[in-house]
N, C-alpha and C positions, 0 to 999 in steps of 0.2 A: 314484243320487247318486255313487256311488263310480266309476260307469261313464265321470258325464258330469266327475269329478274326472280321473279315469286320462287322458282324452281330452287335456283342458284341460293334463295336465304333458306329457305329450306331445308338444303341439303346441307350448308352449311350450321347451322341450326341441330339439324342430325347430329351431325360429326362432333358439335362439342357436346351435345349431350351424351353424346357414347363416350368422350373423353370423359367428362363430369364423372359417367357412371364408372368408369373404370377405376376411376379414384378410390371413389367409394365401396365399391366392391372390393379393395386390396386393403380398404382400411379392419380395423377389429369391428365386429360391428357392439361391441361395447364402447368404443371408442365413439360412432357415431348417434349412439345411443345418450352417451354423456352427451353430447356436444347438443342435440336436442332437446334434452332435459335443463338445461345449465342456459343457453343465449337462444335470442328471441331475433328478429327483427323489423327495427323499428322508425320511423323518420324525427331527424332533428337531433342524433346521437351517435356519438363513438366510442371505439374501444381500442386501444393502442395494440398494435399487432404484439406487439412482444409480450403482451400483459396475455393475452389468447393464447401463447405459447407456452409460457409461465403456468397456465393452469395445466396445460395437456399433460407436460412433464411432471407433474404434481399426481393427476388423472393414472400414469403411464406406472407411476413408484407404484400407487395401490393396488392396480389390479397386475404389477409387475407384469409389463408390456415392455418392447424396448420400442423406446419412442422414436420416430422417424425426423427428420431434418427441420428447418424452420420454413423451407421453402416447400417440400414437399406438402407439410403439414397445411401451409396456404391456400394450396391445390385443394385439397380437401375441404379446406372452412370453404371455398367456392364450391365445391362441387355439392354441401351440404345445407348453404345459404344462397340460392342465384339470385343472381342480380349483385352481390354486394360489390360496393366500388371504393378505392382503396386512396389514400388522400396522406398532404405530408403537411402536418399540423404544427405550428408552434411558431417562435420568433428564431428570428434566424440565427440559424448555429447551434441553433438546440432544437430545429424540428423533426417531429419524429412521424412515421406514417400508422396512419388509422385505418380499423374497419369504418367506414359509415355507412350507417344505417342498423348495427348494432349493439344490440345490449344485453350484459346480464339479467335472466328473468329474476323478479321479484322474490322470490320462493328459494330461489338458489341460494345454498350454502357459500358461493364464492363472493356472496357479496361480504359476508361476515373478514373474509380474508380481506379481501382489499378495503375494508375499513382500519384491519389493525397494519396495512402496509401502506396506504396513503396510494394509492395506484389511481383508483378512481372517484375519488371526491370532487375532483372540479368534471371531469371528461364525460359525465353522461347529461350534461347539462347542456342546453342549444350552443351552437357553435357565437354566439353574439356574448354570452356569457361566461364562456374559457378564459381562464386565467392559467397562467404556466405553473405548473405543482410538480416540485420538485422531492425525492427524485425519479427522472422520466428515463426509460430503461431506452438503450442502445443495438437492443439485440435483434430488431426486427430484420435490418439486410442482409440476417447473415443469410447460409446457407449452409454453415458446415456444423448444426444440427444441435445449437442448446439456445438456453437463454435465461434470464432472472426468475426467482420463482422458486423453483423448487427447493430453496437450501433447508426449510422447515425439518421435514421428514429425517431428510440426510443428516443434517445435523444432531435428532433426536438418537439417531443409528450409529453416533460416535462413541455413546457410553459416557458412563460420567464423567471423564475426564475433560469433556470438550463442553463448554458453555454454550446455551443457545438462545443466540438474544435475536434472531431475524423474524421475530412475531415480537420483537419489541421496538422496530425499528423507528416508529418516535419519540420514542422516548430517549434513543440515545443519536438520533442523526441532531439533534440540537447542537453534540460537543465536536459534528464532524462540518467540512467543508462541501459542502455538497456541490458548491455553485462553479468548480473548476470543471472545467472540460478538455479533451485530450488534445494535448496541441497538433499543430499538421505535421506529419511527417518529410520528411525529403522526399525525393527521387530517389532510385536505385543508380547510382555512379561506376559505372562499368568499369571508368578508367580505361578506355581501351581495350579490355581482355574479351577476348572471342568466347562468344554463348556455347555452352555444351554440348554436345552430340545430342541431337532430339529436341530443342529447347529452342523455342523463338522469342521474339519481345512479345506475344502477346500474352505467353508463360508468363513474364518477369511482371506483366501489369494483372496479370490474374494474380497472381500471388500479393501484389502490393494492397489491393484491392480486399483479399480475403482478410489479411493481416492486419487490416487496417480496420475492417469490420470484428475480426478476433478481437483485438483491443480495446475498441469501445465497449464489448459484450464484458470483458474483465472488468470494465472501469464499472458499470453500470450494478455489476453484481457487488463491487466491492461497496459501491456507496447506498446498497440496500442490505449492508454487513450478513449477506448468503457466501459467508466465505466458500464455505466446501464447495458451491458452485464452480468457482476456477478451475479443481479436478477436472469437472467435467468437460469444461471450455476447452481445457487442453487436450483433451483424449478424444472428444473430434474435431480439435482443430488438424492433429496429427493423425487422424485417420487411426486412432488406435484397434475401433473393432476392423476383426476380418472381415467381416458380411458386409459386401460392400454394396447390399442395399440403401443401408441406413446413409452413406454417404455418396447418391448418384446424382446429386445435384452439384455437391463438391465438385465432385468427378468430372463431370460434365465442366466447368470453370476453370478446373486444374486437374489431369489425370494423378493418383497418387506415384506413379511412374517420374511424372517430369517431377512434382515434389521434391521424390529424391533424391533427384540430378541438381536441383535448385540448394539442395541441404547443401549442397557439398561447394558449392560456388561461391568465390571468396565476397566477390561483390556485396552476394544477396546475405551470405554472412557479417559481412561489416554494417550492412542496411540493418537487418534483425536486433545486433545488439543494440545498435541507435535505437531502433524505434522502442526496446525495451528497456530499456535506461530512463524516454523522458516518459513511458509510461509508469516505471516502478516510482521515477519522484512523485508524477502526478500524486500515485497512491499513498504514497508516505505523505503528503500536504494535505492530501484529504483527509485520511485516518489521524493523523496526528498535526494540525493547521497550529500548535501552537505548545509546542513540549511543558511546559511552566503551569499550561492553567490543568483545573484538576479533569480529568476522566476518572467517570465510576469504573469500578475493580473488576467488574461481569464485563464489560467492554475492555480493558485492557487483557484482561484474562484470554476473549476471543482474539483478539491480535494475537499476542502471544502464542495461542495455538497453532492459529494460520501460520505465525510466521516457522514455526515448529514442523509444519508439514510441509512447507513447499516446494523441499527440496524431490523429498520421495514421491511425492504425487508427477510432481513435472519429470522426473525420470521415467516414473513408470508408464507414462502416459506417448513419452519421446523412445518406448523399448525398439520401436520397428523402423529408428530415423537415423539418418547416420551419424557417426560420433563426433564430427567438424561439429553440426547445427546442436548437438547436444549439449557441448563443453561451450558455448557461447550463449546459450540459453543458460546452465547452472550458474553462468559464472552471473551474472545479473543476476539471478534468482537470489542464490544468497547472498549477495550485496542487499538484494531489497530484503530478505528475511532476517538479514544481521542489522539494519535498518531501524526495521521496526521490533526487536529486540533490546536496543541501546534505548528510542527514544522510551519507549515502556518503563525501560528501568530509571532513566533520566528523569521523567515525570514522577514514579513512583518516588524518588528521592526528592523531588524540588517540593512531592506534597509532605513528604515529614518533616523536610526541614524549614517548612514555612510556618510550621509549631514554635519552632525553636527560636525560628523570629521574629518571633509575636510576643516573647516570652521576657516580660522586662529584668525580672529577677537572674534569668539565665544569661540574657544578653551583660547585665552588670557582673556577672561572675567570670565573662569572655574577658571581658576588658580587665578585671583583676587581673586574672590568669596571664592574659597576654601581654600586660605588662611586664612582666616577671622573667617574660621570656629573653635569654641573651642572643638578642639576634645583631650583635657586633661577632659573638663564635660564631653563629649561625652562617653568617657571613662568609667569615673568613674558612669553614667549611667547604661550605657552597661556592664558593668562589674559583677554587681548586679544579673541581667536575664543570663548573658552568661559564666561568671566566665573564658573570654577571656583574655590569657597572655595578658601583655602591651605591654611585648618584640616583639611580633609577631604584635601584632594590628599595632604595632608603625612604623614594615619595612609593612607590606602594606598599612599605609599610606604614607611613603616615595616613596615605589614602584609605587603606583596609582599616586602619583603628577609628579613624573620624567616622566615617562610615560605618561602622557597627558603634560606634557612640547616639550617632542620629537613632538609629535604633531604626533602619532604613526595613521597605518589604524587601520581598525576595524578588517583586520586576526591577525596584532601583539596586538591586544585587548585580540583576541581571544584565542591567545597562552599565552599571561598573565594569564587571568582566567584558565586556562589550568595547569599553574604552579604552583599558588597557590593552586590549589586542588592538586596534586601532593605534595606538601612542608606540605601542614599539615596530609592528610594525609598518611603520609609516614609513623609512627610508626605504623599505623594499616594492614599495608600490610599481607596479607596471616595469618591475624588472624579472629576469629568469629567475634571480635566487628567490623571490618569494616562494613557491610553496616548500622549498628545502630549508627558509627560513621559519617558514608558520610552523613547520613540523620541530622547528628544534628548539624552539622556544617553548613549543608542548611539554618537548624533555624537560628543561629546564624550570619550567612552573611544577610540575610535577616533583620533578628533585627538590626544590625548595621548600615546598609547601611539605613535603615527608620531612625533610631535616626539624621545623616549626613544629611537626606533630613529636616529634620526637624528642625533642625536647620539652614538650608539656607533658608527654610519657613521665619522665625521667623524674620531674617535679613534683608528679603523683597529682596534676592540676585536677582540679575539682568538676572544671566544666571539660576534662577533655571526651567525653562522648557527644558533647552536642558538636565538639573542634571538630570529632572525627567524622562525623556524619556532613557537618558544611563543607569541609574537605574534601570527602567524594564527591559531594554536589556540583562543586567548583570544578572540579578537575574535569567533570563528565561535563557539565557546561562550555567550562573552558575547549574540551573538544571537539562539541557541535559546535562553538564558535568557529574554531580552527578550519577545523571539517567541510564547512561553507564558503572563507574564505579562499582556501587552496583551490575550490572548485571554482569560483567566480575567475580569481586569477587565468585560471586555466580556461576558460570558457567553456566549462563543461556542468554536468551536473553533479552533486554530492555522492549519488546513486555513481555514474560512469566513472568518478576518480575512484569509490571503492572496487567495482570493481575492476578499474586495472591494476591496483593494488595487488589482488588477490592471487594476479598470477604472477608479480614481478617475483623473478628470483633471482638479480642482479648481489651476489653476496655482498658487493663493499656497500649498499646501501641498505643493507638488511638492519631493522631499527630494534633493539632493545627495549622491550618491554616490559613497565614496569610494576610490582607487586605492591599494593597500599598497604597492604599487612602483614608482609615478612618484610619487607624495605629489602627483597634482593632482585637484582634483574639478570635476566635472562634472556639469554639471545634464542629467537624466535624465526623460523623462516617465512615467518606471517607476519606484516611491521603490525602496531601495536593496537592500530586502530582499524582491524580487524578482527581482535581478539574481542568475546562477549566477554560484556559492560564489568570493568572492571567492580563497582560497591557490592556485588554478588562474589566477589572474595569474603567479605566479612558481610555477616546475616545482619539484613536490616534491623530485626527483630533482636537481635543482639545489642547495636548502637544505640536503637529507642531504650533498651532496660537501663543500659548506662548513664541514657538523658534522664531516664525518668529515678534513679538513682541521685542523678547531680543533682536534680531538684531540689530533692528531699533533706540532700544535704545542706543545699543554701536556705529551705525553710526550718531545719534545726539549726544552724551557726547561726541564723538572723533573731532566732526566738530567747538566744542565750544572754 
């Protein structure tokens, strides 16, 4: 018995050694060359699989390799370390799996990296001594072949136009939200409809599965700002290359066959947009947790880019997928890149004009000015297009003057406008007319507040650059307020009401959108809060010469 046991481990023993070696014999052997030069190991230490993959892909740009999948790669770190044993480390809901028993050697240049990324500063210390260091990458379950890490290089390959701040990632994850995680997805809801020719349920849970591993890898690279990484997420999560080496693990979990069959199914269609909707908010609450406080201009700059590129990357990356799952993927897509282009600008404006309201001399030149204003015409104007009570117009123009009398910041600004949407509309609470209501009150603040600037035009007012500049502030405020509330009402997200915006074309509700600086509207087949961020009609940098003009003027009138 023992003889015919000894045989049996033995041969067994064999077999995976000849498996091991086959690994490794398919690998580059520069590839296994790094991996020996670079990790050691060692007892009493780990190393987060994702962060191990993160360097390959890094390893893979240099010696321009195309890098093999995250599972495959696995295979390899086994076939190249034996023994190592693989562990799922953290507090729950945020653990993630480890090598244990390895570690970066001493001498390696990758330790330099993971000092300026915060990767490994707690993780190679005894497991008694682990503390949760955030943030911790997502990408280790995948299989369909990327993960955090590499956006360095990539990034430096954009050319000047693209900013690259992911070698500065502490410096600016302080003004993001790091501590959100993806929330759970649904089920896939068949609704009754019969599965596709070739397709079973265990299709529909392998795809839930991959997709759901897809998304975490996005969330993880977004909160370590490797923007251009998402390209790459997308381009194997869709099986972009042909050689379908690179993705036979994929394969193996989901043929790219049944995929296509999956693209096209309404089900799995209406499941995809969901699940990319609460992930585009996630991302918008991460990158931007707080429109009002300030982000440095190198970090909004990166947003801005990303959101600049996402359309074309995720097209080109979905060339080979059919065009049901493609038009339901853009249509999110730019909902999230028009998203993070509004709140950019929104911010960029709440920082100038929190100058403006800091500024006692300016603030006392408002109040002149806005005294002066006839807003009994104004009124009787406005009244005509808006059919706005006088009762109500009459306490926010009382409320707006006390209020710039206080010489109030720009958050008790922010709770104002906060209030007023709240006070009007409160009758529509928990009824259908609210979001038809929230939107048309937008109109209507908007109409009015042009008729106010316009007549401080007309008076030749002293402070109206600073009027104009608060004005776009408000209005853009005014419709992230709006923006959140339609969505509450509706129980959806900010992200899923834009985009079903984007594709209504129901004509009698087509909304008028409106110009801050010609004061003409035009009908739009895209309602209005769709359109990028209106105060990029008129150049920031325009408004500030104007303020800094009215200044100059109230420190001569004052000195006279």
């Amino acid at each position: 018995m023992l003889g015919s046991g000894g045989s049996s481990s033995s041969s067994g023993s064999a077999a995976g050694n000849s498996q091991n070696y086959s690994h490794t014999a398919r690998a580059s052997p520069a590839t296994v060359q790094w991996l020996l030069d670079n990790y050691e190991t060692a007892e009493g230490v780990s190393l987060p699989r994702s962060t191990l993959y993160c360097h390959y892909l890094l390893h893979c740009q240099e010696q321009k390799l195309e890098p093999v999948n995250a599972a495959s790669f696995g295979k390899l770190i086994r076939s190249v370390f034996m023994g190592l044993r693989t562990r799922r480390l953290g507090t729950r809901g945020n653990s993630k799996y480890h090598y244990y028993g390895l570690r970066i050697k001493a001498g390696s240049s990758l330790l330099r990296l993971m000092e300026d990324q915060q990767h490994l500063a707690m993780r190679q210390q005894p497991f008694s001594q682990k503390q949760r260091l955030k943030p911790v990458h997502k990408v280790e379950g995948m299989t369909n072949g990327t993960a955090a890490g590499a956006g360095q290089q990539q990034q430096q390959q954009q050319g000047s136009g693209h900013v690259d701040i992911s070698t500065q990632v502490q410096q600016y994850q302080q003004f993001l939200d790091a501590s959100r995680a993806l929330p759970e997805f649904p089920e896939i809801d068949l609704q009754g409809k019969s599965l596709p020719e070739g397709i079973e349920l265990e299709h529909i849970k392998s795809f839930q599965l991959l997709y759901r591993e897809h998304c975490e890898a996005i969330l993880d690279v977004m909160v370590n700002l490797q923007f251009t990484l998402v390209e790459t997420l997308w381009k194997t999560f869709w099986r972009f290359s042909q050689m379908i080496v690179l993705h036979r693990q994929s394969e193996k979990r989901l043929p790219k066959s049944c995929l296509v069959l999956l693209c096209k199914y309404e089900p799995v269609l209406r499941w995809s947009r969901d699940c990319d909707n609460s992930l585009y908010q996630g991302l918008v609450e991460i990158l931007i947790p707080d429109v009002l406080r300030p982000i440095p201009s190198a970090l909004t700059q990166a947003i801005r880019n990303f959101a600049k590129s996402l359309e074309s990357w995720l097209t080109n990356a979905m060339m080979n997928i059919p065009e049901e799952m493609v038009r339901i993927k853009v249509t999110s897509a730019n909902a999230f890149a028009q998203t993070l282009r509004r709140y950019t600008s929104l911010n960029h404006l709440a920082q100038a004009a929190r100058a403006v309201l800091q500024n006692t001399a300016q603030i006392n030149q408002m109040l002149s000015d806005l005294n002066r204003v006839d807003f009994a015409n104004v009124q009787e104007q406005a009244s005509w297009v808006c059919r706005c009570e006088d009762r109500v117009v009459q306490r926010l123009e009382q409320d707006f003057k006390l209020t710039l009398q206080q010489q109030n910041s720009l958050e008790q600004w922010a709770a104002w406008l906060d209030g007023v949407v709240s006070q009007v509309l409160k009758p529509y609470q928990h009824s259908p007319a609210f979001p038809k209501a929230a939107k048309l009150f937008l109109l209507k603040w908007s109409f009015y507040s042009s008729m106010v600037i316009r007549d401080l035009t007309l008076r030749s007012a002293a402070s109206f650059g600073s009027f104009h500049l608060i004005r776009l502030l408000y209005d853009e405020y005014m419709y992230y307020l709006i923006e959140h509330r339609v969505a509450q009402a509706k129980g959806e997200t900010p992200i899923a009401v834009m985009g079903e915006v984007s594709t209504y074309t129901d004509p009698e509700m087509q909304i008028h959108s409106y110009n801050s600086v010609s004061h003409i509207y035009t009908t739009n087949q895209i309602p209005s809060y769709l359109v990028d961020v209106r105060p990029r009609a008129l150049s920031l940098h325009t408004v500030l010469i104007a303020c800094g003009a009215q200044a100059h003027a109230i420190k001569t009138n004052s000195s006279q």
